[in-house]
C-alpha positions in Angstrom: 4.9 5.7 16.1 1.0 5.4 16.9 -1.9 6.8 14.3 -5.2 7.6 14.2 -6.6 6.4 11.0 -10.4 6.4 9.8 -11.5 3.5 7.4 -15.2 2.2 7.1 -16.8 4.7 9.0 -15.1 3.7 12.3 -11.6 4.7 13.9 -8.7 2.3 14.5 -5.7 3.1 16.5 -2.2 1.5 14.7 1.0 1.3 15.4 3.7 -0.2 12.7 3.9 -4.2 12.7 -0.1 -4.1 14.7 -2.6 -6.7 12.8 -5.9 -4.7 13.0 -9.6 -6.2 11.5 -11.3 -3.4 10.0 -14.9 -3.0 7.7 -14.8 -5.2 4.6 -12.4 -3.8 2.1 -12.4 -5.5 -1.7 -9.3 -6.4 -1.7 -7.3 -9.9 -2.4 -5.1 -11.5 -0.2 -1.5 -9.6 0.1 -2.2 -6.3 -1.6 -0.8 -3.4 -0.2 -3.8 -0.8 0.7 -3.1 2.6 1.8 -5.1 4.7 4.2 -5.4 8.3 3.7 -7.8 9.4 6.3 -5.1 9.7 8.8 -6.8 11.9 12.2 -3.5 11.8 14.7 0.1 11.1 14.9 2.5 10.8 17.6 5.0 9.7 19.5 7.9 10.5 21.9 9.1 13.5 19.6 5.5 15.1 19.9 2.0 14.7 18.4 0.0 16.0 15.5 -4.0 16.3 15.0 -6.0 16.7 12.0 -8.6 19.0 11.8 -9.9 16.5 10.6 -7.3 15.0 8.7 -3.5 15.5 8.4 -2.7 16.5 5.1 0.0 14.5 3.4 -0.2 11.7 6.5 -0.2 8.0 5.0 -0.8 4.5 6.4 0.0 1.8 4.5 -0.3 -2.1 5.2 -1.1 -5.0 3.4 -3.8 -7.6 3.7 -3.7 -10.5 5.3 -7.0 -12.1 5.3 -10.8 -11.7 4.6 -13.7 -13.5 7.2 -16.8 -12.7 9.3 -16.7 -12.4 13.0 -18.6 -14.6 15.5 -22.3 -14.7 15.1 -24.5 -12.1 17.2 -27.6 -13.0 18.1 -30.9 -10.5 18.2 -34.7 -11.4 18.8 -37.8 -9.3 17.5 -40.8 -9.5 19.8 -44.1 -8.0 20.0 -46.2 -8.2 23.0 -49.2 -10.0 23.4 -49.5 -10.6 19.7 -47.6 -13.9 19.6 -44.7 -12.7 17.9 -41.3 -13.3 18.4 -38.3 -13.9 15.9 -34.6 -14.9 16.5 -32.2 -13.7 13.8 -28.5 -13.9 13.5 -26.0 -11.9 11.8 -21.8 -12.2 11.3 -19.8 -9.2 10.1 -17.6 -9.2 7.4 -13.8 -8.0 7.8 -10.7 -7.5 6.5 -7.5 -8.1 8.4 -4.8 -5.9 7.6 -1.1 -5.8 8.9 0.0 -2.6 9.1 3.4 -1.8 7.5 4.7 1.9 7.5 3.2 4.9 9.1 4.5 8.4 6.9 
């Protein structure tokens, strides 16, 4: 079965057993977390969509691990005033191993 769900103000696309890093959550190590904001369901049966969200649809997983991601680089510059400045900045995340999909 393949969902739709909506967490952090961005969309992920899961499946059951799929390890997916989504916005920080606060959240230890190995708790379950369930997501509510579920926007599509399907699979070889047929499909469902929210309008915008299915109404009783629930994604649960559990959480495997918290980190940042790689460092992206950015540089402010003004011209012909001398001005430039390099700045860096990692992401935090949560990685969560999606368990059932109901």
């Amino acid at each position: 079965m393949l969902a739709v769900i909506k967490t952090g103000g961005k969309q992920y696309k899961v499946a059951e057993g799929d390890t997916v890093k989504v916005e920080k959550l606060d959240l230890e190590e190995g708790v379950k977390v369930t997501f509510e904001e579920v926007l599509f369901l399907g699979d070889a049966k047929g499909v469902k969509v929210g309008t915008p969200f299915i109404s009783g649809a629930k994604v649960s997983g559990t959480v495997v691990s918290q980190g940042r991601h790689k460092k992206v680089w950015g540089i402010k510059h003004k011209a012909k005033k001398r001005y430039k400045m390099k700045y860096g900045h990692k992401q935090a995340y949560t990685e969560v191993e999606i368990g059932k999909i109901a």
